[in-house]
N, C-alpha and C positions, 0 to 999 in steps of 0.2 A: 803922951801919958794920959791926956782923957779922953782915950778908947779905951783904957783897962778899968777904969772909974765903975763902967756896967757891966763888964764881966760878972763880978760876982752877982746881982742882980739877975743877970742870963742864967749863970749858972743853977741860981735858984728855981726861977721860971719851969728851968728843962725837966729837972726833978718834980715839981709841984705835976708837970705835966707827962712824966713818968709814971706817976704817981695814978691821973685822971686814966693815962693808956691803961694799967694792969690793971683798975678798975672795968672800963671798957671790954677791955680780950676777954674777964670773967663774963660781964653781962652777954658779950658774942657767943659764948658755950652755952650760956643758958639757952638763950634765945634760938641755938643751933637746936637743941634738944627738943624745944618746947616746939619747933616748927617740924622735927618728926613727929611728936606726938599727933598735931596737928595735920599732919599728910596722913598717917594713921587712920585717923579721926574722918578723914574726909573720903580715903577710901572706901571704909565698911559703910556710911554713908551712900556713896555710890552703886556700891553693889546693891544695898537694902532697895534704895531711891530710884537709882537711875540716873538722879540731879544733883550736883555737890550744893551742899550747904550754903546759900549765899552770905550768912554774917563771916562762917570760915574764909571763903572767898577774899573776902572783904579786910578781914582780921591777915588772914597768908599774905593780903600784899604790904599792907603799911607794918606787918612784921619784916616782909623783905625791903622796904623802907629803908625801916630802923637800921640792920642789918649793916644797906648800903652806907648809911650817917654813921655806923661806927666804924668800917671799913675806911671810909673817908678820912675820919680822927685819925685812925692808928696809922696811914701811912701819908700824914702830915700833907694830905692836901685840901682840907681848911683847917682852921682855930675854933671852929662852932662845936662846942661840943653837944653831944646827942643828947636824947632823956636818961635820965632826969633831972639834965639840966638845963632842959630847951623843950617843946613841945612835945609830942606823943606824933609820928609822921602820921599824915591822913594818904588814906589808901586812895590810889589817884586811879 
């Protein structure tokens, strides 16, 4: 009988952390959009230039970072949740 004691408990967790996922999967769509922009962006750049943009460069990876830290969340291999509620990833 005290196994079932934290069930309810569990069962809270999973929702609260339902709750962080559908948060999450929206920021994912953003972030997916905002990184076409971004390719966009870095294209016509290239053509004008020659040479992509180094902050873009820089800004495209610790976006794909990010990215990877909420792909990680959503299919529960860690508990760390991304931003913003854990640092901003630095482009490595």
């Amino acid at each position: 009988m005290n196994e079932n004691t934290e069930a309810p408990e569990n069962k809270r967790n999973i929702w609260m952390r339902a709750l962080f996922m559908l948060l999450m999967g929206i920021a994912f769509q953003v972030c997916g959009t905002l990184l076409c922009i971004v390719t966009i962006v870095q294209f016509v750049i290239m053509l004008l230039n020659d040479t992509p943009n180094k902050r873009l460069v820089a800004f495209g990876r610790s976006l794909g970072n990010y990215l990877r830290q909420i792909v990680n969340f959503l299919i529960f291999a860690t508990e760390e949740m991304p931003f913003p509620f854990s640092e901003w990833p630095a482009a490595e």
